[in-house]
N, C-alpha and C positions, 0 to 999 in steps of 0.2 A: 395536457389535462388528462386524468385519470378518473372514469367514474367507479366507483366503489359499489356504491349502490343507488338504490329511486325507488322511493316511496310513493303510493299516489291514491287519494280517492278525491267521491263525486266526477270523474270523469266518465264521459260517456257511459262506455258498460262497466265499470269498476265504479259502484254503486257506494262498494266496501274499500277497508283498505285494502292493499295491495300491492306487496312489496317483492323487488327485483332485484338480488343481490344475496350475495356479495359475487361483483364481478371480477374474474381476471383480468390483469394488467395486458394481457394480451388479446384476441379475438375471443367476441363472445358473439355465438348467434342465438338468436332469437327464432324459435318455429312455432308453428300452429295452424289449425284448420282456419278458414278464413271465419271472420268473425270473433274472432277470441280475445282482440284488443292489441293486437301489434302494432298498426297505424298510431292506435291510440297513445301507445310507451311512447313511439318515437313524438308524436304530436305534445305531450307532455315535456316530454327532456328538450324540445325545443324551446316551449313556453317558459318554462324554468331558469333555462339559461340566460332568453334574451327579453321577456315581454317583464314591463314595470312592476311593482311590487302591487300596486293601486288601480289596474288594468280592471276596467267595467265595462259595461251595456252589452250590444250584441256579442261584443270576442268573446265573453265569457257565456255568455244566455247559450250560445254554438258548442258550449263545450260539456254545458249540465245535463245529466239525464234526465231524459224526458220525465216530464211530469213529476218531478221532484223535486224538494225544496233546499237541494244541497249545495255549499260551497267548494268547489273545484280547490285540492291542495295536490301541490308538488312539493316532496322534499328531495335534495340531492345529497348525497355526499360522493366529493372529489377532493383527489389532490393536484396542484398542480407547482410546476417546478421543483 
Protein backbone atom coordinates (compact mmCIF):
# COMPACT_ATOMS: atom_id res chain seq x y z
CA UNK A 1 0.00 0.00 0.00
CA UNK A 2 0.99 3.44 -1.01
CA UNK A 3 -0.42 6.49 0.83
CA UNK A 4 -0.85 9.50 -1.49
CA UNK A 5 -2.36 11.62 0.76
CA UNK A 6 -4.73 12.26 4.37
CA UNK A 7 -7.04 14.69 4.80
CA UNK A 8 -8.33 15.22 8.37
CA UNK A 9 -10.56 17.57 10.57
CA UNK A 10 -12.45 17.85 14.00
CA UNK A 11 -9.51 15.89 15.47
CA UNK A 12 -8.02 16.89 18.40
CA UNK A 13 -6.04 20.01 17.57
CA UNK A 14 -6.96 20.19 13.61
CA UNK A 15 -10.24 22.02 14.57
CA UNK A 16 -10.00 22.78 10.71
CA UNK A 17 -9.12 20.94 7.78
CA UNK A 18 -6.04 19.81 7.29
CA UNK A 19 -4.34 18.17 4.61
CA UNK A 20 -1.10 15.95 4.18
CA UNK A 21 0.18 15.25 0.87
CA UNK A 22 0.87 14.49 -1.68
CA UNK A 23 3.33 11.96 -0.33
CA UNK A 24 6.32 10.19 -1.98
CA UNK A 25 6.30 6.63 -2.87
CA UNK A 26 9.22 6.50 -0.91
CA UNK A 27 10.05 7.76 2.98
CA UNK A 28 8.39 10.61 4.00
CA UNK A 29 9.11 12.12 7.56
CA UNK A 30 6.96 13.99 9.43
CA UNK A 31 8.64 16.92 11.98
CA UNK A 32 7.54 19.38 14.47
CA UNK A 33 7.76 21.02 17.82
CA UNK A 34 5.89 18.90 20.20
CA UNK A 35 2.46 19.63 20.21
CA UNK A 36 1.72 20.44 16.71
CA UNK A 37 -0.50 17.12 15.99
CA UNK A 38 1.97 14.28 14.78
CA UNK A 39 0.52 11.66 17.29
CA UNK A 40 -2.45 13.07 16.08
CA UNK A 41 -1.79 12.20 11.82
CA UNK A 42 -0.58 9.04 12.84
CA UNK A 43 -3.65 8.37 15.39
CA UNK A 44 -5.95 9.20 12.49
CA UNK A 45 -4.26 7.06 9.51
CA UNK A 46 -4.68 4.34 12.06
CA UNK A 47 -8.38 5.02 12.60
CA UNK A 48 -9.02 5.24 9.01
CA UNK A 49 -7.51 2.23 7.85
CA UNK A 50 -8.85 -0.20 10.67
CA UNK A 51 -11.71 1.18 12.98
CA UNK A 52 -15.51 0.70 11.35
CA UNK A 53 -17.35 3.15 9.26
CA UNK A 54 -20.19 3.47 12.26
CA UNK A 55 -17.59 3.74 15.24
CA UNK A 56 -19.42 5.83 18.32
CA UNK A 57 -19.44 6.72 22.03
CA UNK A 58 -16.23 7.22 23.89
CA UNK A 59 -13.57 6.14 20.71
CA UNK A 60 -14.75 8.92 19.18
CA UNK A 61 -16.04 11.62 22.30
CA UNK A 62 -11.56 10.83 22.90
CA UNK A 63 -10.84 12.10 19.73
CA UNK A 64 -13.17 15.56 19.47
CA UNK A 65 -11.81 18.63 20.45
CA UNK A 66 -12.65 19.78 23.49
CA UNK A 67 -15.57 21.61 23.91
CA UNK A 68 -16.67 21.33 20.37
CA UNK A 69 -19.47 20.18 18.67
CA UNK A 70 -17.46 18.58 15.65
CA UNK A 71 -17.51 15.35 13.71
CA UNK A 72 -14.01 13.55 13.57
CA UNK A 73 -13.44 12.88 9.34
CA UNK A 74 -10.45 11.03 7.73
CA UNK A 75 -9.94 10.83 4.21
CA UNK A 76 -7.19 8.68 2.63
CA UNK A 77 -6.09 8.28 -0.52
CA UNK A 78 -3.75 5.04 -1.50
CA UNK A 79 -2.94 2.67 -3.90
CA UNK A 80 -2.32 -0.64 -3.48
CA UNK A 81 -1.05 -3.32 -5.77
Amino acid sequence: MILHSMTLSGWRCFTGKFSLGPLAEGLNIIHGPNGTGKSTLLEALGRGLLDAHGVQGRQIEAIVPWGRDLSPVVTLVFSHA
